[in-house]
C-alpha positions as CSV (number, residue, x, y, z in Angstrom):
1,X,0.0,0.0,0.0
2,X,1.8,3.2,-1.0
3,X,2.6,5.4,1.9
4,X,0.0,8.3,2.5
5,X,2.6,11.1,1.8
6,X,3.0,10.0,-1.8
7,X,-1.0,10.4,-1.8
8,X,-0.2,13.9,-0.8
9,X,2.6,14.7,-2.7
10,X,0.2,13.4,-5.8
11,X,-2.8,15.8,-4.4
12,X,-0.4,18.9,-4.4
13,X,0.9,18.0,-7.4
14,X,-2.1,18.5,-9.2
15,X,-3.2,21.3,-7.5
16,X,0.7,22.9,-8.5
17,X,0.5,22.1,-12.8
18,X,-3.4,23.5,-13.2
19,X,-2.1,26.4,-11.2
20,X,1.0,27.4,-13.2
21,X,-0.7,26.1,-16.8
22,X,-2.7,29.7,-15.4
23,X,-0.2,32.5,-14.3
24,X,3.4,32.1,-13.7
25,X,3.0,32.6,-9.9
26,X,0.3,31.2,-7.4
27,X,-1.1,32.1,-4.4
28,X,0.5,31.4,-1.1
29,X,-2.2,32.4,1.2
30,X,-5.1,30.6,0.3
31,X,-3.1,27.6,-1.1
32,X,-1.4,27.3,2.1
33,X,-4.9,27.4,4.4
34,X,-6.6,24.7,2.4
35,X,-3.7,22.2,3.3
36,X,-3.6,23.4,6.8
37,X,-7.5,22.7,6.5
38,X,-6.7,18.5,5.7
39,X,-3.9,18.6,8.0
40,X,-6.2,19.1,10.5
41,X,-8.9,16.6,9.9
42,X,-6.8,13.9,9.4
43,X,-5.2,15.0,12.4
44,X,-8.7,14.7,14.3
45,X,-9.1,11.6,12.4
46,X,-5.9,9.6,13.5
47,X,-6.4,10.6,17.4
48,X,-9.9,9.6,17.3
49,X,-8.7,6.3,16.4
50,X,-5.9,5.8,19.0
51,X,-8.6,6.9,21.2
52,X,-11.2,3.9,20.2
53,X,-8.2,1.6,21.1
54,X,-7.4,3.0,24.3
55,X,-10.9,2.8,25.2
56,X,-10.9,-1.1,24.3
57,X,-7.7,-1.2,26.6
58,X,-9.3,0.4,29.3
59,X,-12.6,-1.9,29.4
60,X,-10.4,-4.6,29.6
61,X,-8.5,-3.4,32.5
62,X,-11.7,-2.5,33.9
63,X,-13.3,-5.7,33.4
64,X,-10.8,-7.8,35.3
65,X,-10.3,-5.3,38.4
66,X,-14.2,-6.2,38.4
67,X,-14.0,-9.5,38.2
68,X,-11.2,-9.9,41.0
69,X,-13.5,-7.7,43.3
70,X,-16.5,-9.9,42.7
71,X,-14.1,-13.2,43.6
72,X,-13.0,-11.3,46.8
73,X,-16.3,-10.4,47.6
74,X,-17.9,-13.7,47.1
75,X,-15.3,-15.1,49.4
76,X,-15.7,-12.9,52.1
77,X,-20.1,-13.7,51.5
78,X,-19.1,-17.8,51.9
79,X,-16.5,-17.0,55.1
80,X,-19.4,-14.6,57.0
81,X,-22.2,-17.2,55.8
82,X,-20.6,-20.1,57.2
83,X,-19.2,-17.9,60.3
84,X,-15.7,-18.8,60.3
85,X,-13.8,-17.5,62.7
86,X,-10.7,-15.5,62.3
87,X,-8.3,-18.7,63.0
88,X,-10.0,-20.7,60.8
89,X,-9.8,-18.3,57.5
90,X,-6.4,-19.7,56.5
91,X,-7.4,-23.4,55.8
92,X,-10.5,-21.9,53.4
93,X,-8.2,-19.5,51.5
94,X,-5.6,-22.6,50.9
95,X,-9.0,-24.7,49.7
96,X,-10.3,-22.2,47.1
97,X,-7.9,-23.0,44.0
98,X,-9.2,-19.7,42.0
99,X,-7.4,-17.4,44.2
100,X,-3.7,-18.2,43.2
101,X,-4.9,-17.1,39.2
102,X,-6.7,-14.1,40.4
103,X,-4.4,-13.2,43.0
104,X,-0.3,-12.6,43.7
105,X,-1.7,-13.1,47.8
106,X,-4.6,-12.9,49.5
107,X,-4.2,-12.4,53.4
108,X,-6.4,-11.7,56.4
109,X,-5.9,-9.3,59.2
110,X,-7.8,-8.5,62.3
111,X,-9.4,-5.3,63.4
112,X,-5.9,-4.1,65.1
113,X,-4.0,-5.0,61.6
114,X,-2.7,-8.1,62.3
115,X,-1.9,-10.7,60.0
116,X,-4.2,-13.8,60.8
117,X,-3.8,-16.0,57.6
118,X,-1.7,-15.8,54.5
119,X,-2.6,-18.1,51.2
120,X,0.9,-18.1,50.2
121,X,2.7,-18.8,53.1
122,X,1.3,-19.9,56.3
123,X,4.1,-19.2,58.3
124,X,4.5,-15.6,57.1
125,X,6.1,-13.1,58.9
126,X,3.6,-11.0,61.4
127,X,2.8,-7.6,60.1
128,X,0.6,-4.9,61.3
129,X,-0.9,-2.5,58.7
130,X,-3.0,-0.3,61.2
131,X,-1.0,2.6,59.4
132,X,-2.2,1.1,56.3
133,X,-4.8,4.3,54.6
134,X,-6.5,1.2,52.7
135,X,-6.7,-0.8,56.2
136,X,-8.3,2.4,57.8
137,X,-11.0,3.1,54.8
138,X,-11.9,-0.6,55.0
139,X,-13.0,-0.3,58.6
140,X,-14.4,3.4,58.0
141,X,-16.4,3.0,55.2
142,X,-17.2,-1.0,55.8
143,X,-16.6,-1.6,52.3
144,X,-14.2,-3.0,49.7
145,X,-11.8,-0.7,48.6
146,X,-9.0,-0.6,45.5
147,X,-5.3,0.9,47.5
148,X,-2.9,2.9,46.0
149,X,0.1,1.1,44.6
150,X,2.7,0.2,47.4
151,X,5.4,-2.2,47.9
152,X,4.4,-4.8,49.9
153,X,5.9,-5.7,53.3
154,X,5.7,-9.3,52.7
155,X,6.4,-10.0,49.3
156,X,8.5,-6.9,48.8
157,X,6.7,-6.5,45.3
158,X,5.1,-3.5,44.0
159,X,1.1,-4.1,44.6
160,X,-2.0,-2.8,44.9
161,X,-4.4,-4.3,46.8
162,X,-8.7,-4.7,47.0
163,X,-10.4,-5.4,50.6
164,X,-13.2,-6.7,51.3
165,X,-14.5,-6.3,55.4
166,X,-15.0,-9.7,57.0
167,X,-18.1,-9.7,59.4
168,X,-19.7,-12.2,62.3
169,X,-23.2,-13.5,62.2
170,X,-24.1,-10.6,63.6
171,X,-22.9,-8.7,60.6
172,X,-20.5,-7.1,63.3
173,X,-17.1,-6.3,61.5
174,X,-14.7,-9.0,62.9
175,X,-11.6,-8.3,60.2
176,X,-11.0,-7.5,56.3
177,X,-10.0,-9.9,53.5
178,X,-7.2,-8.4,51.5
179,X,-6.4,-9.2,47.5
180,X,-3.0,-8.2,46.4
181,X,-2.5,-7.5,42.5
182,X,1.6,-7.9,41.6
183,X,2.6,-5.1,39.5
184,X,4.9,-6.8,37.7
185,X,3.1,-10.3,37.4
186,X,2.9,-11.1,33.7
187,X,-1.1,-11.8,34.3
188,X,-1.0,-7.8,35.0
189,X,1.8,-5.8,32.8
190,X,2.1,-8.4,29.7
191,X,-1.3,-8.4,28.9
192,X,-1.2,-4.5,28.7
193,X,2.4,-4.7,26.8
194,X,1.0,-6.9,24.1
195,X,-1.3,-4.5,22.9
196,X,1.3,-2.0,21.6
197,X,3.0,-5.1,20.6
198,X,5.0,-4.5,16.6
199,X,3.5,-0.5,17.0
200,X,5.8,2.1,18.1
201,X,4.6,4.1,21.5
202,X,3.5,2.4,24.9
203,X,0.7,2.2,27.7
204,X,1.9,3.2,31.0
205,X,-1.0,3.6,34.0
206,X,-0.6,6.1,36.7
207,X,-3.3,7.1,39.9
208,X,-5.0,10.4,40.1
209,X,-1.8,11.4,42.5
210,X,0.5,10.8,39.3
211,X,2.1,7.7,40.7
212,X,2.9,4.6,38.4
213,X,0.8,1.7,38.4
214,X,2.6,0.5,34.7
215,X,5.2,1.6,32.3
216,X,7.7,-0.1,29.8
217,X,10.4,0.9,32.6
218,X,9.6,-1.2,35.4
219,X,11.9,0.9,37.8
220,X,9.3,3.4,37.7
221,X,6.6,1.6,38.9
222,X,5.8,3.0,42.4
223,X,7.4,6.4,41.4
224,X,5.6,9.9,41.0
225,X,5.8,11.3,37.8
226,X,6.7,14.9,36.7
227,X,3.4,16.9,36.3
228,X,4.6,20.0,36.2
229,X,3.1,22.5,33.5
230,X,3.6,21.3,30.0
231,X,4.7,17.9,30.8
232,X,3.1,14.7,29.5
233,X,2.1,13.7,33.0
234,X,0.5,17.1,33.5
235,X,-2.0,16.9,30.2
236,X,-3.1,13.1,31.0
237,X,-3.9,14.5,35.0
238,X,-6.0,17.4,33.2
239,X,-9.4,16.0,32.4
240,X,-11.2,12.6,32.7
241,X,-9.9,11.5,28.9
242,X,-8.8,13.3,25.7
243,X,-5.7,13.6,22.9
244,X,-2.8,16.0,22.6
245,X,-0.1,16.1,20.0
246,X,3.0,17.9,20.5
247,X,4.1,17.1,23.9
248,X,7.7,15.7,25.0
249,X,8.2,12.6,26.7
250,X,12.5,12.3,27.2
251,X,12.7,15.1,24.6
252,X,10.8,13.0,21.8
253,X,7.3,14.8,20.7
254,X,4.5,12.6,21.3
255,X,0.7,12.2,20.6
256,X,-0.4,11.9,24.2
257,X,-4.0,10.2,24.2
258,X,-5.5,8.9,28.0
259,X,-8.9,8.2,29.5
260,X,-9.9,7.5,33.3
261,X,-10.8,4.1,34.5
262,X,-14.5,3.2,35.5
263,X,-13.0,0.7,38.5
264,X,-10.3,2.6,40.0
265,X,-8.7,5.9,40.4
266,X,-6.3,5.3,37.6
267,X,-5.6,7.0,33.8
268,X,-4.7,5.0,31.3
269,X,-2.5,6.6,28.6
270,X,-0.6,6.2,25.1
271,X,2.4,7.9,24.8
272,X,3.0,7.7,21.0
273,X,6.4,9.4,18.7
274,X,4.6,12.2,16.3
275,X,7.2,11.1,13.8
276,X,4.9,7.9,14.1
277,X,1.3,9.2,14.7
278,X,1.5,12.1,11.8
279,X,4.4,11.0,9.5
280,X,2.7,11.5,6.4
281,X,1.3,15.1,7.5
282,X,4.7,16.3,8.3
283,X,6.0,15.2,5.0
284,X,3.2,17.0,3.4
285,X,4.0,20.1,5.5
286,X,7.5,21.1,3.8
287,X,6.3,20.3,0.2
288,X,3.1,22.3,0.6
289,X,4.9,25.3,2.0
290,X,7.6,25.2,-1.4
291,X,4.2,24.6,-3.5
292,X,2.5,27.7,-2.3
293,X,5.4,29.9,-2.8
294,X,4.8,30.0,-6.7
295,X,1.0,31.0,-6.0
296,X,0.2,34.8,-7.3
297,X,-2.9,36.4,-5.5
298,X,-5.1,35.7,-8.5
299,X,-4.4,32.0,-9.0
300,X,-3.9,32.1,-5.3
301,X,-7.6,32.2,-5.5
302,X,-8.3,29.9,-8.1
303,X,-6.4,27.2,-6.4
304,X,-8.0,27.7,-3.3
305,X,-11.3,27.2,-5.2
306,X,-9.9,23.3,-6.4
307,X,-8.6,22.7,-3.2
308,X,-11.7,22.8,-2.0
309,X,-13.3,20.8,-4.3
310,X,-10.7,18.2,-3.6
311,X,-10.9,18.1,-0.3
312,X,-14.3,16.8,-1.0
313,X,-13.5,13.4,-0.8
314,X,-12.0,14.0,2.4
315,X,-14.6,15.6,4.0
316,X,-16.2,12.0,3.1
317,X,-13.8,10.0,4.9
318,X,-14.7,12.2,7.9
319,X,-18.0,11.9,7.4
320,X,-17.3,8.0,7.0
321,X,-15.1,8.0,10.4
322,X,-18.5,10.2,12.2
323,X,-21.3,7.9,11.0
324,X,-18.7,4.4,12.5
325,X,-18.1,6.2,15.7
326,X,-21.9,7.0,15.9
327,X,-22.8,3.1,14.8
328,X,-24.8,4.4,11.7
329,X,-21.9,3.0,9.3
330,X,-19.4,-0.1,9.8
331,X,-15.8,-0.3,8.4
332,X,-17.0,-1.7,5.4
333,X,-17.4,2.1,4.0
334,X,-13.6,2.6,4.1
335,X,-12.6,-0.1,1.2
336,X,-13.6,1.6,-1.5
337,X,-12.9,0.5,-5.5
338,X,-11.4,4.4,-6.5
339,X,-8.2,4.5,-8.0
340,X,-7.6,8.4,-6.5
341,X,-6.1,9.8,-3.8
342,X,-9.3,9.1,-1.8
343,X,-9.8,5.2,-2.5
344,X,-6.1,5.0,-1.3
345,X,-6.5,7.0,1.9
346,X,-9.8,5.5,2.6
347,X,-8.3,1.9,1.8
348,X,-5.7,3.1,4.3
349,X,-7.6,3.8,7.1
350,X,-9.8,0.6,6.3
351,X,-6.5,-1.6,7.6
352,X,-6.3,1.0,10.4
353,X,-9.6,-0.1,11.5
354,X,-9.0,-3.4,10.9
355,X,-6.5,-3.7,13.3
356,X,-8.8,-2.0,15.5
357,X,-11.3,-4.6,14.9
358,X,-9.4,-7.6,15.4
359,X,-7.6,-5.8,18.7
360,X,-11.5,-5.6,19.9
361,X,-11.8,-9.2,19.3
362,X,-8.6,-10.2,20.6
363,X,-9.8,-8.6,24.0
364,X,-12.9,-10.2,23.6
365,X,-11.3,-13.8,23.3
366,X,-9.0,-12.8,26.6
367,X,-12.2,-11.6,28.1
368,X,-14.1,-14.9,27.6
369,X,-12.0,-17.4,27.4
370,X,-9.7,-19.5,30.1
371,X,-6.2,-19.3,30.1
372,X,-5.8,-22.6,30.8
373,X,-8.1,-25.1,29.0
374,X,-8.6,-22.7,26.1
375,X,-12.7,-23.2,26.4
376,X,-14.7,-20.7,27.8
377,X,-14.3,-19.1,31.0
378,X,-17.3,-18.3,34.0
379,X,-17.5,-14.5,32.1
380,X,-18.8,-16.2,28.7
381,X,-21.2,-18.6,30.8
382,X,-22.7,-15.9,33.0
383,X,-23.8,-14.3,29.8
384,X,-24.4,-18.0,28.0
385,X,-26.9,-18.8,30.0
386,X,-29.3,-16.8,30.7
387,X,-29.6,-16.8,26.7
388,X,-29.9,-20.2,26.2
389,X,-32.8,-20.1,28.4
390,X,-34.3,-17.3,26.5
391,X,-34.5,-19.2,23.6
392,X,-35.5,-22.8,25.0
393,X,-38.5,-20.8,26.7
394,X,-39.4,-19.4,22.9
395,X,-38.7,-23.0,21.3
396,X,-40.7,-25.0,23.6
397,X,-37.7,-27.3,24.1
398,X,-36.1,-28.6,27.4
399,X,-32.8,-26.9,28.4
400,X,-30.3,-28.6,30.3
401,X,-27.2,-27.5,32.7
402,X,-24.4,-29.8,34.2
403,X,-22.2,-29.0,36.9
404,X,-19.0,-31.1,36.9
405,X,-16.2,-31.8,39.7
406,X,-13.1,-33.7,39.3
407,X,-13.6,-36.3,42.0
408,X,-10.2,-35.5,44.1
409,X,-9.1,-32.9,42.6
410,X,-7.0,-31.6,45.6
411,X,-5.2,-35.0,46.2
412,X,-3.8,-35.0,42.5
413,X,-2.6,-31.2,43.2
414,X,-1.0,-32.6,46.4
415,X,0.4,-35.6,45.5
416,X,1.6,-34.7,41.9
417,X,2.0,-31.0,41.8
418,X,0.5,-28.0,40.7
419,X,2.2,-28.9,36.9
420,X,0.3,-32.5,37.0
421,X,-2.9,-30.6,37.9
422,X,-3.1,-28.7,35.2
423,X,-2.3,-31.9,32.4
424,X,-5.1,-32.5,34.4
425,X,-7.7,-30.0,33.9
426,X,-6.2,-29.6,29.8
427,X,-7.3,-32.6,29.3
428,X,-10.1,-33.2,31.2
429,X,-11.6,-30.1,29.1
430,X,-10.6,-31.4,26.1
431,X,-12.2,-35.0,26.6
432,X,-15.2,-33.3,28.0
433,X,-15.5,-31.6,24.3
434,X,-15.1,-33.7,22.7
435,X,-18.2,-36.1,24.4
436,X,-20.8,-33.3,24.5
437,X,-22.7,-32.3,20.9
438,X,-21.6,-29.6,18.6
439,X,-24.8,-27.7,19.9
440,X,-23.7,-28.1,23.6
441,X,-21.8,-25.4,25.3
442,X,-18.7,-26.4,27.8
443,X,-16.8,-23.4,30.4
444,X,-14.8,-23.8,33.1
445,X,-15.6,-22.0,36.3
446,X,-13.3,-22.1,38.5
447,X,-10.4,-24.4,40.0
448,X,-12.1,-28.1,39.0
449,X,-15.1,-26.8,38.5
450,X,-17.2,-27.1,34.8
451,X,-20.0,-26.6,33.6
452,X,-22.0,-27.4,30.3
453,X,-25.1,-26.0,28.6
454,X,-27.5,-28.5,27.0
455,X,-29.5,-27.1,24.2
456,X,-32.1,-28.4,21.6
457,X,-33.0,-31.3,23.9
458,X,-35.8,-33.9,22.3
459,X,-36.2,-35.1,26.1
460,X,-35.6,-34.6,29.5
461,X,-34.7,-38.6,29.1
462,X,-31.8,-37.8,26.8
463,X,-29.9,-36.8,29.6
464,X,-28.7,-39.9,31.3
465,X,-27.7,-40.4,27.9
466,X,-25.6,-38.0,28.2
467,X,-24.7,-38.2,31.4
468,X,-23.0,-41.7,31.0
469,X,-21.3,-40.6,27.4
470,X,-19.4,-38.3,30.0
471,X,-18.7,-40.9,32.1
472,X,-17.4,-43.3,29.9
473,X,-14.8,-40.6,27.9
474,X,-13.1,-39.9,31.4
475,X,-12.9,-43.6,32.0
476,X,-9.0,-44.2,30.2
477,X,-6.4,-43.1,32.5
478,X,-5.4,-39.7,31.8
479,X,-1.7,-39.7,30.7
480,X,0.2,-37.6,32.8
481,X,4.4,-36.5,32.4
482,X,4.5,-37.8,35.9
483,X,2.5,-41.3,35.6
484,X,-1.0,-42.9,34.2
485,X,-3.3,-41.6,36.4
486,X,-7.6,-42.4,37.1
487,X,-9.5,-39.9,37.0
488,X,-13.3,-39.6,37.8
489,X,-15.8,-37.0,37.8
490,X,-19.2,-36.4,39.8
491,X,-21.9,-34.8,37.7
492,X,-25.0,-32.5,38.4
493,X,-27.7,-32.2,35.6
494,X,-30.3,-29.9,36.1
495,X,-33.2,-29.9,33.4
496,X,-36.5,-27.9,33.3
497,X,-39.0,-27.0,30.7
498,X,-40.3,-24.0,32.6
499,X,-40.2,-21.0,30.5
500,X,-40.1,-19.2,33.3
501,X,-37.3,-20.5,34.8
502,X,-34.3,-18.4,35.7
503,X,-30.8,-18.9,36.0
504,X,-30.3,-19.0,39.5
505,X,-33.0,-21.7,39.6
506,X,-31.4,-24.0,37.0
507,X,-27.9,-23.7,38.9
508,X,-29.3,-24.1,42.4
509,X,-31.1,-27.7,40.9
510,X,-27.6,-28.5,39.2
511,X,-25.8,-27.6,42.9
512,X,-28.5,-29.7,44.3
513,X,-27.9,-32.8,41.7
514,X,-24.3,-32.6,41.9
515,X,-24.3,-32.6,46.2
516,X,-26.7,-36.0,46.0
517,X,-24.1,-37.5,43.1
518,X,-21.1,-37.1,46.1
519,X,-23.7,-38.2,48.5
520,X,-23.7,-41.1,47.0
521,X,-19.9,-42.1,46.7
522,X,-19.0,-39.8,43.6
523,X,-18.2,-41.0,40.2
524,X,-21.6,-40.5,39.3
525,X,-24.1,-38.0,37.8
526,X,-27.6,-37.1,39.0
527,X,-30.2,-36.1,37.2
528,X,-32.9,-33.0,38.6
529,X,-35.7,-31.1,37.5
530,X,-35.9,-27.6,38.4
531,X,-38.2,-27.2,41.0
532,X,-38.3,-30.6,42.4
533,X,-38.0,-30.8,46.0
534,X,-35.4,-33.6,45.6
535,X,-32.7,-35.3,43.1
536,X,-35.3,-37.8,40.9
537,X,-32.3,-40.0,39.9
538,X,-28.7,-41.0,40.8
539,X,-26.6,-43.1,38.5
């Protein structure tokens, strides 16, 4: 694709020979404010884009603080409904496998700040974080809160940490459940660095104080930035999101484009190298300026009046650019058949969006998707289902849900290692794929915890059908580096032809199935209606 100054350079170039075929000089005034006049739009143009990326970068950063505060939360609900105490907290953080993906540490203290259970290490060192501002709003507002970035006394790591208060059956505050988030875990700063990956630029974070959460320069993490007037630091502080070119960051001018979080006090911002963001407009700039200087005053005129009618098409593209962001238009308007100046801009910006596009979908696979297994994650389900049901309820056909446990899990992780449970759950989410039907939907949850949605049933009998295909694919030994290993599985069906039916009641009768299945010596699955009062079958 030929670069967009040549596009230019052929633009001016016309503009130049219709000129001079008219007087022997041209007109520098008017010649030279029509350029200026593109210059500008494409300008707008560009940043808008950069803009619809960061935007996509900052859902997805908001998305998983989100998620990690509803994990949290939902621990601290299952510790205050069973009403642990304090000195029982650390044997339920060391049992609840989804912490150590979400979480560098999560650690309990006591009202006075004491350390009363650690998921990493037990025997951890005793700390006191009274003096802690996040410790202090915790108990103040008796609510979760996201910290400033610190360096942790017992990792020594750069975190930042989300609480959640802990509370007796009383609902009297007995304590606070804290998350900590390494700054330099790849989970955190290599998911961010990846999307700048092969462009030149970078994403740094930094709180509403102008303190570092992320940056290319890890050594600055934890650092206050400059924000003194005119500095790049000082523009991103200055309103809630935006663009400005022209800027220096280390003496380099940059397109600065940022835009708050929803989930935290934090900006997000691009720093990216003018020379990059505008290098066809300032390769335009030096040849317009010699163009116009052979202008006169009254072909000056005249070649204001084609410029004009040039920049037609370019008003177009804006238009183009105004109707996408406003959803009237897709991207599909940009690859255009003209062989002009305008079909190659406007093919240009088509693989601009492009990228966009697929750096929209790529976010959305992360998003939905588990790291692990590769099949969908408890995100993608909490949306699945409650659309599934929609359209069993307008089919008139039965709807199923099965909630899957690896019988044992925790004695493979303890026996065999971490390593060996994860051959474990790859290929138990693989086999279990590979039983269900093409129409059937398989996630994981959480830890050894799956689930699968059962669509376009011509029964509620065809699930024991299904039930035992399950069965029978986990019956080989799974082959693991270490050594063959069995491996069985305890399954909850829940199936209901209620059109009404919610979500909450389909999972409750699929908790309900999968509790009499483990009743009942495990390796199993149990089939239940919604609404019945009890499991109708056990196999």
């Amino acid at each position: 694709m030929r670069p967009l100054s040549s596009f230019f350079y052929s633009f001016k170039f016309k503009i130049t020979a219709l000129v001079i075929a008219l007087v022997l000089f041209a007109g520098i005034g008017a010649g030279g404010i029509s350029l200026l006049i593109a210059e500008s739009e494409l300008r707008l143009v560009i940043a808008r884009q950069e803009l619809s990326l960061l935007t996509g970068a900052a859902a997805f950063i908001d998305n998983d603080l989100q998620n990690k505060r509803q994990l949290l939360k939902s621990l601290t609900e299952e510790i205050n409904d069973r009403g642990l105490p304090l000195d029982q907290i650390q044997a339920r953080l060391e049992a609840h496998e989804t912490l150590r993906d979400a979480f560098f540490n999560v650690n309990a203290f006591d009202l006075d700040g004491n350390l009363v259970a650690s998921l990493r290490d037990r025997r951890a060192k005793r700390v006191n974080i009274t003096e802690r501002k996040y410790f202090q709003d915790t108990l103040r507002l008796q609510e979760g809160v996201i910290s400033a970035p610190f360096k942790s006394t017992l990792s020594g790591q750069p975190v930042v940490v989300l609480t959640q208060p802990l509370r007796d059956a009383e609902g009297k505050l007995t304590g606070i459940l804290l998350g900590a988030i390494d700054l330099l875990r790849p989970s955190f700063s290599a998911q961010l660095d990846t999307l700048r990956s092969g462009a030149d630029g970078y994403l740094f974070i930094v709180t509403d104080h102008g303190t570092f959460v992320h940056h290319p320069d890890k050594s600055r993490i934890l650092e206050r930035g400059d924000d003194g007037a005119g500095t790049l630091l000082e523009a991103a502080l200055r309103s809630p999101e935006g663009w400005e070119d022209g800027l220096l960051d280390d003496g380099v001018p940059v397109l600065l484009v940022h835009k708050h979080l929803r989930e935290a006090d934090w900006i997000i911002g691009l720093s990216y190298p003018v020379r990059s963001a505008f290098a066809s407009m300032l390769n335009v700039r030096l040849r317009a300026l010699l163009g116009a200087t052979v202008l006169t005053g009254v072909a000056g005129l005249f070649g204001w009046l084609i410029t004009k009618n040039l920049l037609r098409p370019l008003r177009r593209l804006h238009r183009h650019v105004e109707d996408i962001s406003a959803g009237r238009a897709n991207i599909a308007v940009f690859d255009v058949a003209r062989k002009d100046e305008f079909g190659h801009l406007s093919r240009a910006f088509y693989g601009l969006s492009q990228r966009r596009e697929q750096a929209e979908l790529e976010l959305h696979r992360l998003a939905t998707t588990d790291v692990l297994t590769g099949i969908n994650n408890r995100r993608m389900f909490d949306a699945f289902l409650p659309q599934a049901l929609a359209r069993a309820a307008r089919s008139g056909q039965p709807v199923g849900l099965a909630i899957l446990d690896i019988d044992h899990f925790k004695a493979i992780n303890d026996t065999l290692g971490h390593p060996a449970g994860d051959e474990v759950l790859i290929e138990f989410a693989r086999r279990l794929t590979a039983a269900v039907r093409t129409t059937d939907t398989v996630a994981r949850l959480a830890g050894d915890e799956f689930v699968i949605v059962f669509e376009q049933l011509s029964s509620t009998t065809e699930m024991d059908v299904l039930g035992k295909k399950i069965l029978d694919a986990m019956h080989p030994p799974f082959m693991l580096a270490s050594a063959p290993r069995e491996v069985k599985t305890s399954i909850g069906i829940a199936v209901t032809t209620n059109a009404a039916a919610t979500a909450e009641e389909v999972m409750r009768a699929a908790d309900q199935a999968l509790y009499g299945v483990k009743a009942a010596g495990r390796n199993g699955y149990a089939v239940n209606p919604v609404g019945a009062e009890r499991v109708v079958r056990v196999r």
